[in-house]
N, C-alpha and C positions, 0 to 999 in steps of 0.2 A: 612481173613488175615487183613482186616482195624479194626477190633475188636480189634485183637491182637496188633496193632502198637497201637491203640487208650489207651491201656490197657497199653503199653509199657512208654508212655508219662506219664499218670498219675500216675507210680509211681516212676516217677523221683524226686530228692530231691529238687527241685529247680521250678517245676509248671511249664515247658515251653511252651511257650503261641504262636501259629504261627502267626504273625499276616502279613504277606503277604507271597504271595506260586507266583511264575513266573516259568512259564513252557517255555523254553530257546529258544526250537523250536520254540513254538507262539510269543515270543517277538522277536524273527531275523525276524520272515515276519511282523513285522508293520515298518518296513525299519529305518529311520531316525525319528519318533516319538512312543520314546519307553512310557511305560506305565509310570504313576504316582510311580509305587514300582520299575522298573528297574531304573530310573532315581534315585532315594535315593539311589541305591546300586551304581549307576556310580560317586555319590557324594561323595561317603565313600573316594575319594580317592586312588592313585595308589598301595601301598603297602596293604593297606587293601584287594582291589581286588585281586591282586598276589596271599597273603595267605589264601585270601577262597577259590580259584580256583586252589590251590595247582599250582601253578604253579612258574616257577625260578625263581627269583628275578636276573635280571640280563639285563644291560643297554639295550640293546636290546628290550628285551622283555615290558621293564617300557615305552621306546617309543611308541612302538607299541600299548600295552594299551591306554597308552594318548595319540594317535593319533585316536583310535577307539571311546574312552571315547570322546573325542571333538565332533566329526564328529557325536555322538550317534549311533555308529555301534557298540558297545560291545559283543549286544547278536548276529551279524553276526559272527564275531570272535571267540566266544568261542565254536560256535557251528562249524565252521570251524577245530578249534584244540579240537576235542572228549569232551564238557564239551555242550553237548544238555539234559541237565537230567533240576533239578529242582532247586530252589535258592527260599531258604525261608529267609525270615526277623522273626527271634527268639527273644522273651522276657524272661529271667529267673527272678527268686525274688533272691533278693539279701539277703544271709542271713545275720541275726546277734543272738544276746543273745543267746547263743551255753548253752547247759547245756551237761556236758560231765559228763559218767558213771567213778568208780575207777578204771577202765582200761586204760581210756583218750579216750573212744570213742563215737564222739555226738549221745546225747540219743534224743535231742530235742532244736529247735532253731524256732526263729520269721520271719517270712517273710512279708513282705507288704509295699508295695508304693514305692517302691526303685528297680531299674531293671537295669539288664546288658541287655544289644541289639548286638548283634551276628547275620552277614548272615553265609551261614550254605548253601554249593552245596553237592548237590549227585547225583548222575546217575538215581537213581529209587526211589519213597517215602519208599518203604522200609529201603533202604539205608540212607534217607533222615532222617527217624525218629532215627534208629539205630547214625548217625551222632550228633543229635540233644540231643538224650543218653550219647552219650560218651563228646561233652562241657559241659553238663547239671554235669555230675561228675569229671571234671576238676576243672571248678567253683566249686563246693561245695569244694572238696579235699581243693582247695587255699584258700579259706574263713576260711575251721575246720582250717589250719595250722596257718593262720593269727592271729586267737582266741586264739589259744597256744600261737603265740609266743609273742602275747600283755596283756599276763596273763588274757584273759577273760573266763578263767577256770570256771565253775560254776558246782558244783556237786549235785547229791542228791543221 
């Protein structure tokens, strides 16, 4: 099964690079001194957390995160409300120089030195890599459309 996620990642258009994995359960039991990677994720900020953790965006709920986010209780929280699964810190390459076939569909683009940074929850690494698929082809999607519509058309 880890073949086939490994296998899954690498042929994603965008090279996505895990570069922290926090497993939710181990980070609620180090209580009030979370890890060096959960601590970046509690820094992103309250709306950022909302929408990786799918969750309402809604006065309530913004306190209660920044109440938990102060106190470094986040990962007791979200394991509290069904989100004990995994929370990766994601690199994708940002692309550019699009070369599009006579159809308008990219045949081949540049990647390197330039990254989008995406946290990225799922319940289970399967889930996790599958999750990590599906921003991996968002990002691409809005870059090819971006190249369209700044005429960086480039055919062969």
């Amino acid at each position: 099964m880890y073949k086939y996620l490994m296998e899954r990642l690498e042929e994603a258009h965008l090279c996505p690079k895990i570069e922290k994995l926090v497993f939710i359960p181990a980070e609620a039991m180090r209580g009030e001194y979370p890890s060096d990677a959960f601590e970046g994720f509690m820094e992103d900020g309250t709306e950022q957390i909302l929408e990786t953790l799918h969750w309402d965006n809604t006065a309530k709920i913004r306190r209660k995160v920044d109440f938990h986010v102060e106190e470094k209780t986040l990962a007791f929280l979200m394991v509290t409300n069904q989100r004990a699964g995994f929370l990766a810190e994601v690199l994708f390459d940002e692309p550019c120089d699009f070369y599009f076939d006579e159809s308008g569909l990219a045949r081949s683009w540049v990647c390197g030195g330039v990254f989008y940074l995406r946290w990225i929850y799922a319940d289970s690494i399967g889930e996790l890599i599958e999750n990590i698929i599906k921003e991996d082809d968002t990002l691409f999607c809005t870059a090819v459309e971006k190249a369209k519509a700044e005429g960086e058309m480039k055919c062969r």
